[in-house]
Residue frames relative to the residue before (quaternion, step in Angstrom):
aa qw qx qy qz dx dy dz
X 1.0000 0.0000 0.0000 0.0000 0.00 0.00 0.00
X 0.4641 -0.5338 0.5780 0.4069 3.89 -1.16 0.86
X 0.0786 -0.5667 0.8062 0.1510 3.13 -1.88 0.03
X 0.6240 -0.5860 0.3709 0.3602 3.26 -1.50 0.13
X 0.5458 0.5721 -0.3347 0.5126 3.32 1.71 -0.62
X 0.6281 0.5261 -0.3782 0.4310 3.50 0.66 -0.36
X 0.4575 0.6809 -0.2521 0.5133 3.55 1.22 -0.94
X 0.9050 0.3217 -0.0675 0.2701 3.08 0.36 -1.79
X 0.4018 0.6159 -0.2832 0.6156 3.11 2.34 0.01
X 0.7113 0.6086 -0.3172 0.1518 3.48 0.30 -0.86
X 0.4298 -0.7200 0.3939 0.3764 3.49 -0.34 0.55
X 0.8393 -0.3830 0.2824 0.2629 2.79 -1.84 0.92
X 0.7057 -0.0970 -0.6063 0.3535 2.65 -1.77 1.60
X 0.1716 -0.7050 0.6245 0.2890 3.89 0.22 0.79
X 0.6562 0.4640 -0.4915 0.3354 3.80 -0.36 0.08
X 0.3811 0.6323 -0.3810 0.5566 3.88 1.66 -0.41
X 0.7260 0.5934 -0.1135 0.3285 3.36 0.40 -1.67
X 0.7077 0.3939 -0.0826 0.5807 3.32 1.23 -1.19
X 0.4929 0.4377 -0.3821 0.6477 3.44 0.94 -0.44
X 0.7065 0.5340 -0.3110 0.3450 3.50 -0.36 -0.79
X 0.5155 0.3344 -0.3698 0.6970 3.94 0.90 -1.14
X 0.8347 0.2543 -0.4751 0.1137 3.56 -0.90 -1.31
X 0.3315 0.7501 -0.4562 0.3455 3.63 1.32 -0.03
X 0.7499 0.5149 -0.1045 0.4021 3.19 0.67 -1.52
X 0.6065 0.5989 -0.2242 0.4725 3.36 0.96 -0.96
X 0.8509 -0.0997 0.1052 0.5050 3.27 0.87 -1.78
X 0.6017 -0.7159 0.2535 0.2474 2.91 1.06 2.02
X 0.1920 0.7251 -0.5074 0.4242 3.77 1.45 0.32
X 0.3615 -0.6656 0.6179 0.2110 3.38 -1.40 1.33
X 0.5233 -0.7306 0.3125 0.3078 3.53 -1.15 0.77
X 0.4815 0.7045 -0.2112 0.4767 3.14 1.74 -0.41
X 0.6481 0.4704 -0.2706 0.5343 3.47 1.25 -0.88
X 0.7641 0.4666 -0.3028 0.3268 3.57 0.81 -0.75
X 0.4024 0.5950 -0.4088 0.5630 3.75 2.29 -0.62
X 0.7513 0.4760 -0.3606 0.2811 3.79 0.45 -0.32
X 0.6228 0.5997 -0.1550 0.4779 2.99 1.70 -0.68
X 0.7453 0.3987 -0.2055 0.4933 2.95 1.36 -0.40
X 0.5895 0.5140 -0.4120 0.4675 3.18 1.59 0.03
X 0.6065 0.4959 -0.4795 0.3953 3.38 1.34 -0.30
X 0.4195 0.7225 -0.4093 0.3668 3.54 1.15 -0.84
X 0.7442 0.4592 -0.1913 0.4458 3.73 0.96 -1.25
X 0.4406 0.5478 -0.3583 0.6144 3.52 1.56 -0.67
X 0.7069 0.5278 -0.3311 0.3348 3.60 -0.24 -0.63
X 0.6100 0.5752 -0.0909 0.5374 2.98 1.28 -1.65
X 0.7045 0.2436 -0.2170 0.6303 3.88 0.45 -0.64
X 0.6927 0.3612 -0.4179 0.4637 3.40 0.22 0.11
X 0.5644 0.4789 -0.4536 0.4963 3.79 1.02 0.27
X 0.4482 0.7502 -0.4238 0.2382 3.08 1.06 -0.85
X 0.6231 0.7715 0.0027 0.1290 1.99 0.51 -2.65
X 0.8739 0.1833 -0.0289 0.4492 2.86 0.46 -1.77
X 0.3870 0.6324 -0.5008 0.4468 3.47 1.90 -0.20
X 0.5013 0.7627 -0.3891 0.1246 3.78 0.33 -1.22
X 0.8461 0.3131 0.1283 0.4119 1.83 0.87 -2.78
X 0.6343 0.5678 -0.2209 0.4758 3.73 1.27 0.31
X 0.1842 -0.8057 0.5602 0.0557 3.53 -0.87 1.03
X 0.1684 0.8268 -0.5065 0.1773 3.46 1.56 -0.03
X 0.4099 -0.7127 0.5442 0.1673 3.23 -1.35 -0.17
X 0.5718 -0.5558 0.5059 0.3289 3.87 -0.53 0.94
X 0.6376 -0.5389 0.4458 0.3229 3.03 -1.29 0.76
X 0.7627 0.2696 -0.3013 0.5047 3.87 1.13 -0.22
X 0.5970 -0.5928 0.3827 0.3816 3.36 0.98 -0.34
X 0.3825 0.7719 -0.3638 0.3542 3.38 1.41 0.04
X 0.7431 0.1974 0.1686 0.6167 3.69 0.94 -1.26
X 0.8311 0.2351 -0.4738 0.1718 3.00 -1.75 0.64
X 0.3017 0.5751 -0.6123 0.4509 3.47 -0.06 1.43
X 0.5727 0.7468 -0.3194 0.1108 3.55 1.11 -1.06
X 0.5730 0.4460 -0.2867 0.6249 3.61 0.96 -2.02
X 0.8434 0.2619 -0.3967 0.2503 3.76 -0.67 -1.40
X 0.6339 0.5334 -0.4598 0.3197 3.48 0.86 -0.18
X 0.5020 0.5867 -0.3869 0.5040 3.67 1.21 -0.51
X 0.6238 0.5863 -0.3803 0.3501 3.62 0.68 -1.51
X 0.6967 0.6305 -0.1033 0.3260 3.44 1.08 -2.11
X 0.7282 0.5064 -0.1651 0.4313 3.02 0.88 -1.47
X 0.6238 -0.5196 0.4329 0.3918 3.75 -1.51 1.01
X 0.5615 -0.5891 0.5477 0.1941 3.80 -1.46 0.98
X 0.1901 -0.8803 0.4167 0.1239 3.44 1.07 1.07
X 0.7324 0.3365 -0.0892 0.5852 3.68 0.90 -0.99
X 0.3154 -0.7430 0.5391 0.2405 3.59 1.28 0.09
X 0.4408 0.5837 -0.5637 0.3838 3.77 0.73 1.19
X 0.3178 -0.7583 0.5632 0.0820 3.90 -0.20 0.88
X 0.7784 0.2586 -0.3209 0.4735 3.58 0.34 -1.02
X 0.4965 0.6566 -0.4592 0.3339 3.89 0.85 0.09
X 0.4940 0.5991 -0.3414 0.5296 3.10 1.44 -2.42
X 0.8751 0.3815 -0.2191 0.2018 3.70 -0.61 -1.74
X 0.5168 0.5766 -0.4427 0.4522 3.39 1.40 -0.54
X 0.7402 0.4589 -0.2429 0.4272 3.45 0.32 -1.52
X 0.7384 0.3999 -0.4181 0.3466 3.60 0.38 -0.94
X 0.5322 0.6380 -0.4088 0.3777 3.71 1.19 -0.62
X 0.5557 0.6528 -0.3035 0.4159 3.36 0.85 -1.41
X 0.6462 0.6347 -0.1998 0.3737 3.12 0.52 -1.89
X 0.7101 0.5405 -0.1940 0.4074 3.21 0.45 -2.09
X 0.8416 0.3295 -0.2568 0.3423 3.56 0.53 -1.00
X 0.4128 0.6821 -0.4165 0.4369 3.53 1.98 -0.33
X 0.7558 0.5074 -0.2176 0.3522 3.16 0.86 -1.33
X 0.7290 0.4115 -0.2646 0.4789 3.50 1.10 -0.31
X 0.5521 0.4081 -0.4541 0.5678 3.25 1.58 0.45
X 0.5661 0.6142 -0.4459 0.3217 3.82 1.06 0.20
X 0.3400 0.8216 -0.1600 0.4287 2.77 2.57 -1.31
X 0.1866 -0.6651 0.5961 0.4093 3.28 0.34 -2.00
X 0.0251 0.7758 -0.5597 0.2902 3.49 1.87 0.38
X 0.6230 -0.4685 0.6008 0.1772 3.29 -2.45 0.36
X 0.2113 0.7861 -0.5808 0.0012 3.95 0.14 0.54
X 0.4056 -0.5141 0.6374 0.4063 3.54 -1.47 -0.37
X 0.1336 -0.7996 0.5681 0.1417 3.66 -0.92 0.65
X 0.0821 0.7646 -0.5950 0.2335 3.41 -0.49 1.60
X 0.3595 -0.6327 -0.6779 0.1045 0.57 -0.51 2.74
X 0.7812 0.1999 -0.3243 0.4945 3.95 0.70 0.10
X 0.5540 -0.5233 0.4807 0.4338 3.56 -1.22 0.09
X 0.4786 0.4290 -0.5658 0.5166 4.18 0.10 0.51
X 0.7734 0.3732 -0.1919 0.4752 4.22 1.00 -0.63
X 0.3095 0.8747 -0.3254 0.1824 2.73 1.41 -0.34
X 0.6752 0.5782 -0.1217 0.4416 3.81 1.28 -0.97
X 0.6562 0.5849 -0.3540 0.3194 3.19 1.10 -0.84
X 0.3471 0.8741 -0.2266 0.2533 3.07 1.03 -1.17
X 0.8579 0.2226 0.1662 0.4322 2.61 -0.32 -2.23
X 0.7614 0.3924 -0.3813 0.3477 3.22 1.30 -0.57
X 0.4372 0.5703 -0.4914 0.4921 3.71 1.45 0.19
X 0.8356 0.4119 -0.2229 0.2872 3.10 -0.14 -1.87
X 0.4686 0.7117 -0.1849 0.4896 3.65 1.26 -1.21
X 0.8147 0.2625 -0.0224 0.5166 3.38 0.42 -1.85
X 0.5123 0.4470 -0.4854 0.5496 3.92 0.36 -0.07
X 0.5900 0.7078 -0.3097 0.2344 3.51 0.55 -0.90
X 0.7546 0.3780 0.0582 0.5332 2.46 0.80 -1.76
X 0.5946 0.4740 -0.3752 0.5301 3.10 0.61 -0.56
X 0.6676 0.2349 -0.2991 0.6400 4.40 0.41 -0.73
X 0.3954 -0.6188 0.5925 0.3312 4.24 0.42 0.29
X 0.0919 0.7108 -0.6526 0.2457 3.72 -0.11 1.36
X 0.2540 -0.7165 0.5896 0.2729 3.79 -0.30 0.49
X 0.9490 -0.0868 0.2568 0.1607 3.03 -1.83 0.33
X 0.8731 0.3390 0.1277 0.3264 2.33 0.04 -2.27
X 0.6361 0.4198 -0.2591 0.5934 3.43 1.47 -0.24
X 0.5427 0.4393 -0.5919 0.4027 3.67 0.79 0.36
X 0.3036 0.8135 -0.4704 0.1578 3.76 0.53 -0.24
X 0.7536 0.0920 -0.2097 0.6162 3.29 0.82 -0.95
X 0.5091 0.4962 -0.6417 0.2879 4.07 -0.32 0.66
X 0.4712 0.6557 -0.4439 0.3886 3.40 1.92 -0.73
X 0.6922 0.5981 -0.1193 0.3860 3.08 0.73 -1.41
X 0.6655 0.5242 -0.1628 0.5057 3.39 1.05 -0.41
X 0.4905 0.6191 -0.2283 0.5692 3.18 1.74 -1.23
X 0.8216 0.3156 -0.3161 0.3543 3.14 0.27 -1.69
X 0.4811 0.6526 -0.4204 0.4073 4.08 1.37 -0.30
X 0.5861 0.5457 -0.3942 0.4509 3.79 1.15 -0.76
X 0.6515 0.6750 -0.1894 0.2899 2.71 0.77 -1.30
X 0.7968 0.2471 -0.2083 0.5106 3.59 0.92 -1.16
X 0.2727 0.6613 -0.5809 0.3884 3.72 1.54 0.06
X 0.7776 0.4356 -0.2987 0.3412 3.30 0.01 -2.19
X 0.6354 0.3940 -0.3889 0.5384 3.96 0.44 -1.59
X 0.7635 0.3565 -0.4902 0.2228 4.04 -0.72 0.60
X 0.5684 0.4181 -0.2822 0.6500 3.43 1.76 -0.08
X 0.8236 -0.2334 0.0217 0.5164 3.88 0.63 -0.25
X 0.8861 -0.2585 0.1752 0.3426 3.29 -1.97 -0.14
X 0.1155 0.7278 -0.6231 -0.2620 3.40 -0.91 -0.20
X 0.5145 0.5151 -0.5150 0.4525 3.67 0.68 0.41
X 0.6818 -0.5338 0.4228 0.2673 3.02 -1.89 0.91
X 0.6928 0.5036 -0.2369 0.4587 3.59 0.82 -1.33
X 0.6211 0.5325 -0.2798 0.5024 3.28 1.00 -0.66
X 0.7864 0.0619 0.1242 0.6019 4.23 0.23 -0.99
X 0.5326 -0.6875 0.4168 0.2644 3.74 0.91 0.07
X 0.6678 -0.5610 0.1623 0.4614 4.16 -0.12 0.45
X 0.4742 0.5336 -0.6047 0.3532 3.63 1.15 0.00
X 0.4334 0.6606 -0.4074 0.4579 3.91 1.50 -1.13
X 0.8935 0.2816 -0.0695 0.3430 3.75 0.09 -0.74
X 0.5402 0.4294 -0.2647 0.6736 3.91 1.53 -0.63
X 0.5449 0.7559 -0.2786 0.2328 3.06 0.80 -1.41
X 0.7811 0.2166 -0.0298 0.5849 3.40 0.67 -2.29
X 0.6727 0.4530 -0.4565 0.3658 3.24 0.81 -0.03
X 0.7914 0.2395 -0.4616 0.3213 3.71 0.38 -0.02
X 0.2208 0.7184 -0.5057 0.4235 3.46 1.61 0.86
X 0.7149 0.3907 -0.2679 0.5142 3.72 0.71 -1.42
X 0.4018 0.7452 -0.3186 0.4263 3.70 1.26 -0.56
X 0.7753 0.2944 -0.0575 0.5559 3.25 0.31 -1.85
X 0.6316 0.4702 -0.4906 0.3733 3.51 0.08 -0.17
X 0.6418 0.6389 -0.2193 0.3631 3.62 1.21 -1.67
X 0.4742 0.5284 -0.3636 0.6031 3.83 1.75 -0.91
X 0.8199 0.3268 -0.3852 0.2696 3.22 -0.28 -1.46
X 0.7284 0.5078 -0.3079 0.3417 3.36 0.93 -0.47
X 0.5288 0.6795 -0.1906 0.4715 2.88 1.41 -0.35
X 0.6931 0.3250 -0.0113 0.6434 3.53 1.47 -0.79
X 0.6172 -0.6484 0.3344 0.2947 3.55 1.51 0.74
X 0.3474 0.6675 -0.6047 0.2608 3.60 1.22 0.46
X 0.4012 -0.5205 0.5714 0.4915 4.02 -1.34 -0.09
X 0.8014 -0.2624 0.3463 0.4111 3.50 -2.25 0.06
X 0.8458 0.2293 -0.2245 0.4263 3.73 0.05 -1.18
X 0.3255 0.6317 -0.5186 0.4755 3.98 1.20 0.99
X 0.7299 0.5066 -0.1650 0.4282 3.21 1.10 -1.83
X 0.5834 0.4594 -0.2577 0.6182 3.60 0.73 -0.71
X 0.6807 0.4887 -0.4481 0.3115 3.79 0.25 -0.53
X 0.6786 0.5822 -0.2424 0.3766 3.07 1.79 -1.55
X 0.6995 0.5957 -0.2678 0.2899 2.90 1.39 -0.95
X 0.4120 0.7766 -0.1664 0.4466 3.24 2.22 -0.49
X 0.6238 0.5245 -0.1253 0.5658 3.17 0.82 -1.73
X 0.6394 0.4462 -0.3850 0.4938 4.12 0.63 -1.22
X 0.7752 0.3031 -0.3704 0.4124 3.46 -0.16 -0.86
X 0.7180 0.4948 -0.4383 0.2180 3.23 0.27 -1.56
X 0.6648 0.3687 -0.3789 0.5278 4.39 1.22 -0.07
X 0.5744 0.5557 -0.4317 0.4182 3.42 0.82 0.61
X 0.4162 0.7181 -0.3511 0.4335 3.63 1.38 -0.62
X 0.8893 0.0498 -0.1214 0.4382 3.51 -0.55 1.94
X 0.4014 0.5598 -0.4780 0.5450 3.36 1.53 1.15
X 0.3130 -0.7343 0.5945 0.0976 3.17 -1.03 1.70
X 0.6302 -0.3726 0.6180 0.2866 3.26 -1.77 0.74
X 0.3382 0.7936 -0.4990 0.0834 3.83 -1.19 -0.02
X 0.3619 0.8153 -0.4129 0.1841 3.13 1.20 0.46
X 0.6891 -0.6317 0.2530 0.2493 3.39 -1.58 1.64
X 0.9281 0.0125 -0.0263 0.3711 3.49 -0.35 1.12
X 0.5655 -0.5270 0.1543 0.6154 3.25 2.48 0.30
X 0.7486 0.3950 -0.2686 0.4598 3.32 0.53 -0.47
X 0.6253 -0.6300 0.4595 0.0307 2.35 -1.83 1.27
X 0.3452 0.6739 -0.5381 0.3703 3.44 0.84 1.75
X 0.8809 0.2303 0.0570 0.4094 3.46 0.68 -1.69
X 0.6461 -0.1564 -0.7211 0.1954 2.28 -0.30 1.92
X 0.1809 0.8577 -0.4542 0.1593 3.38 1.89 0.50
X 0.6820 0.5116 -0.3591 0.3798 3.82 0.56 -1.43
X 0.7372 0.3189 -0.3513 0.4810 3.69 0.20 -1.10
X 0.6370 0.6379 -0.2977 0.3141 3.57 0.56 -0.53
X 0.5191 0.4988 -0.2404 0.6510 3.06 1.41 -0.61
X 0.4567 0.5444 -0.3621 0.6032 4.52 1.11 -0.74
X 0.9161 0.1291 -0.1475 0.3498 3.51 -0.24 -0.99
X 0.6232 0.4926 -0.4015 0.4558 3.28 0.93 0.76
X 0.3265 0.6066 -0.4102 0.5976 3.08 1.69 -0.16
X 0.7533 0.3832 -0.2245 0.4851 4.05 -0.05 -0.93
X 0.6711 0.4797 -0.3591 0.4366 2.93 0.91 -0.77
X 0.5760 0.5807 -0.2438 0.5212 3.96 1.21 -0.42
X 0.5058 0.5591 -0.3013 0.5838 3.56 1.37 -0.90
X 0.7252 0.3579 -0.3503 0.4726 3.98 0.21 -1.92
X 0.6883 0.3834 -0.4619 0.4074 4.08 0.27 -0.91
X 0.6469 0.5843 -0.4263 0.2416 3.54 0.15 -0.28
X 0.4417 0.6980 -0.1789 0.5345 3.03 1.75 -1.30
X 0.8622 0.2858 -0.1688 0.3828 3.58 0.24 -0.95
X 0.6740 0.3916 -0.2114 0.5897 3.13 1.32 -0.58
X 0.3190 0.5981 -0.4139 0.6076 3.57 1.69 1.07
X 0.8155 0.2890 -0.1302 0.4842 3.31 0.58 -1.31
X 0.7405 -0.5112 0.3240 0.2922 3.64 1.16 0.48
X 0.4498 0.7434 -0.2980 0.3951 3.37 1.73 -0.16
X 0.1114 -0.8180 0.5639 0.0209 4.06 -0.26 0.56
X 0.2660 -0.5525 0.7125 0.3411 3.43 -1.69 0.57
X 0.6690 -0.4359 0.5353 0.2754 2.68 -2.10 1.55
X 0.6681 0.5829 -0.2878 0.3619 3.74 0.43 -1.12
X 0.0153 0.7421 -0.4943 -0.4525 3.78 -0.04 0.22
X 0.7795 -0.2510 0.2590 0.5122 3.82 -1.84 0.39
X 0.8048 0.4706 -0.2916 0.2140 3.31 -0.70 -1.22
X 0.3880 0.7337 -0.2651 0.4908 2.83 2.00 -1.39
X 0.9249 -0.3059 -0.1387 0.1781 2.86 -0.11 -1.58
X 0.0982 -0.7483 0.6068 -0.2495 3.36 0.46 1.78
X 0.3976 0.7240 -0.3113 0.4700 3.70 1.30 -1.19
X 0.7936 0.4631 -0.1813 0.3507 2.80 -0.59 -2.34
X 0.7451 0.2631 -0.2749 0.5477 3.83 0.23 -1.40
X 0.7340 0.3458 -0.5289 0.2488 3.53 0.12 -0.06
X 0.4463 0.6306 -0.3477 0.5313 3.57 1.30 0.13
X 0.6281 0.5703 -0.2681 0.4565 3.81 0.85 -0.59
X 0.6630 0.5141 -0.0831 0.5379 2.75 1.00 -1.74
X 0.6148 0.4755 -0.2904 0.5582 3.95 1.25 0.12
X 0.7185 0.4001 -0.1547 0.5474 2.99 0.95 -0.46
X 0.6369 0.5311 -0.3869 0.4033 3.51 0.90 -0.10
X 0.4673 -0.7586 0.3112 0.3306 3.60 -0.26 1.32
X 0.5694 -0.5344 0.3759 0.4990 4.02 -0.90 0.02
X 0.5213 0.5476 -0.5769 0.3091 4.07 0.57 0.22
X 0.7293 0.5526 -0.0849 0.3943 3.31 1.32 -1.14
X 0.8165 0.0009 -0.3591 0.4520 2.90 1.32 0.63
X 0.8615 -0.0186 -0.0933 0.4987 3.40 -1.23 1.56
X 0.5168 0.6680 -0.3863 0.3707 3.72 0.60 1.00
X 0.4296 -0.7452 0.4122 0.3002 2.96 1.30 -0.70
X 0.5093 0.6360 -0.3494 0.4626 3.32 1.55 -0.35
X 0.8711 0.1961 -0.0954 0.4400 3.84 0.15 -0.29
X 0.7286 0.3095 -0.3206 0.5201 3.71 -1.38 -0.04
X 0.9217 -0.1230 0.0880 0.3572 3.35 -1.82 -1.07
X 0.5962 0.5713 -0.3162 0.4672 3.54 1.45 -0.32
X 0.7218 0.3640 -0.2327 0.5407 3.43 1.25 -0.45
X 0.3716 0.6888 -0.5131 0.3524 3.76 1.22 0.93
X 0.4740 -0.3579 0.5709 0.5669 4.19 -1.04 0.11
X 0.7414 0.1935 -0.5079 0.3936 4.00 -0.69 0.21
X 0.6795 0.5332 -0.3697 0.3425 3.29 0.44 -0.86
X 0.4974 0.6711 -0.2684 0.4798 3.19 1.24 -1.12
X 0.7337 0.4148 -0.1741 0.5093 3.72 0.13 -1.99
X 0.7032 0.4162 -0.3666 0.4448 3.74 0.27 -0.94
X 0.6210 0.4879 -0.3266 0.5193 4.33 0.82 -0.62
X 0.7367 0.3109 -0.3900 0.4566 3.50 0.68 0.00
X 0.5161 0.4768 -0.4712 0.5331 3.81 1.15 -0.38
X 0.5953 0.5869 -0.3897 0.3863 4.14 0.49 -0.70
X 0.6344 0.3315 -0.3279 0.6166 3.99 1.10 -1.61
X 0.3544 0.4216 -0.6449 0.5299 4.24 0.07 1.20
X 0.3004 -0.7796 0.5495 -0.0012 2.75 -1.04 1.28
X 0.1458 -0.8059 0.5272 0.2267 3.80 -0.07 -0.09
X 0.7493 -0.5113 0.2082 0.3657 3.33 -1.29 0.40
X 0.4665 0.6531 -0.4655 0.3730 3.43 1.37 -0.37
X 0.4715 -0.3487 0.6753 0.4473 2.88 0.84 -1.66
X 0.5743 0.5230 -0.4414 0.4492 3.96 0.36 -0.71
X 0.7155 -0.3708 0.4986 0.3193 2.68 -1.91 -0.82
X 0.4510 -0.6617 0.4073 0.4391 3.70 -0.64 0.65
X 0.4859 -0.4551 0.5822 0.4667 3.99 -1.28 0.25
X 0.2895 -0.6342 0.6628 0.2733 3.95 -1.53 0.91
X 0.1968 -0.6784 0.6259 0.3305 3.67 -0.62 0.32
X 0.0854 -0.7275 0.6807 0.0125 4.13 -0.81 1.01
X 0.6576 -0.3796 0.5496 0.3484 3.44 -1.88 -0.48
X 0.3185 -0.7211 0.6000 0.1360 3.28 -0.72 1.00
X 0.7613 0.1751 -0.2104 0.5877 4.05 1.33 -0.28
């Protein structure tokens, strides 16, 4: 089994490295999997894309205005790679609120983070495409470290289980992506979870809109700030593996309102509350009714 310490030992280009075990493992050519993952990234900019450009509404009405309004709207703080991180995120939450075509990494409630670090840093320093290939790839190594020591689903460990590994795989995918070494990446990826440890799941009425979309915005950034530090050499006192542990212990302990039920936190406010009973209205499809909210 990977560990993160192992990860974090490994010699340079850790994404080489990772390719290299999953070859072995599952006799997959290595060439076949750089393709997959570049299509994985096609997918990903093409959610973007269309999150940007769309104000539709969510299948409840909860979300989509969000990314294109951020996109639209003056750069109040005149911070571009923030605006672009978050609105990307956004863009693809929203087209999985949609029922849109995303890439889940590693689930579709996390779906955003991803792309909006790795996707956005990009773009934002004009990196092509073609060189995110191997932070994907690296990502997707974080990724199975974390799912063998614990959850990454909400229902399962609650959203640190899911935001959690996803702006871990996030932060690793920058640092690598920006020439950090193996035990930078693993730090960043350290630094993501370890401030994610003990965020409940709670989303308004089950779905995976409120508070999933922005949440997915600030964990994106949040993947952007760990990289940043573990750029500049900064370490969690904790080592990784350590604490991968810790949240997956939490995430045991966290009762079943708290994660993905609907039973606790923002789903169990008077709005949350008022908006889940206007939702069990059925419309003529058969769906859920549209919620009619405040557009400001």
């Amino acid at each position: 089994m990977t560990t993160l310490e192992e990860l974090m030992n490994a010699p340079a280009p850790a994404s080489t490295w990772v390719l290299e075990r999953d070859c072995q493992e599952t006799g997959l050519d290595p060439q076949d999997i750089r393709d997959e993952m570049a299509r994985r990234i096609r997918e990903m900019r093409n959610c973007i894309e269309r999150g940007l450009n769309s104000d539709a509404r969510s299948i409840t009405g909860m979300v989509g205005w969000n990314a294109k309004g951020l996109w639209d709207a003056p750069d109040a703080l005149n911070a571009p790679l923030i605006r672009r991180v978050q609105a990307y995120a956004m863009a693809v939450n929203e087209e999985n609120a949609r029922m849109g075509r995303i890439v889940a990494a590693p689930t579709a409630g996390s779906a955003g983070t991803i792309p909006g670090a790795l996707l956005g840093v990009a773009d934002h320093l004009g990196i092509p495409d073609e060189q995110l290939v191997d932070p994907m790839i690296l990502a997707a190594g974080v990724g199975k470290a974390i799912s063998k020591r614990m959850f990454i689903s909400g229902a399962a460990g609650g959203c640190q289980a899911e935001i959690g590994s996803s702006a871990a795989m996030a932060a690793a995918a920058v640092v690598e992506l920006l020439g950090g070494t193996p035990r930078a990446a693993v730090q960043a990826a350290s630094m993501a979870l370890m401030n994610t440890i003990g965020l409940v799941c709670d989303p308004v009425g089950g779905y995976v809109e409120v508070p999933c979309v922005s949440r997915n915005a600030f964990y994106a950034v949040h993947a952007v700030s760990a990289a940043q530090l573990a750029l500049a050499q900064l370490e969690s006192f904790i080592p990784p593996d350590e604490v991968l542990g810790a949240m997956a212990s939490v995430g045991r302990m966290m009762p079943a309102e708290l994660r993905e039920t609907a039973e606790g936190g923002l789903a169990q406010t008077p709005t949350g509350l008022a908006v889940t009973a206007r939702m069990e209205g059925k419309g003529k499809d058969g769906g859920p009714s549209m919620i009619e909210l405040p557009m400001a």
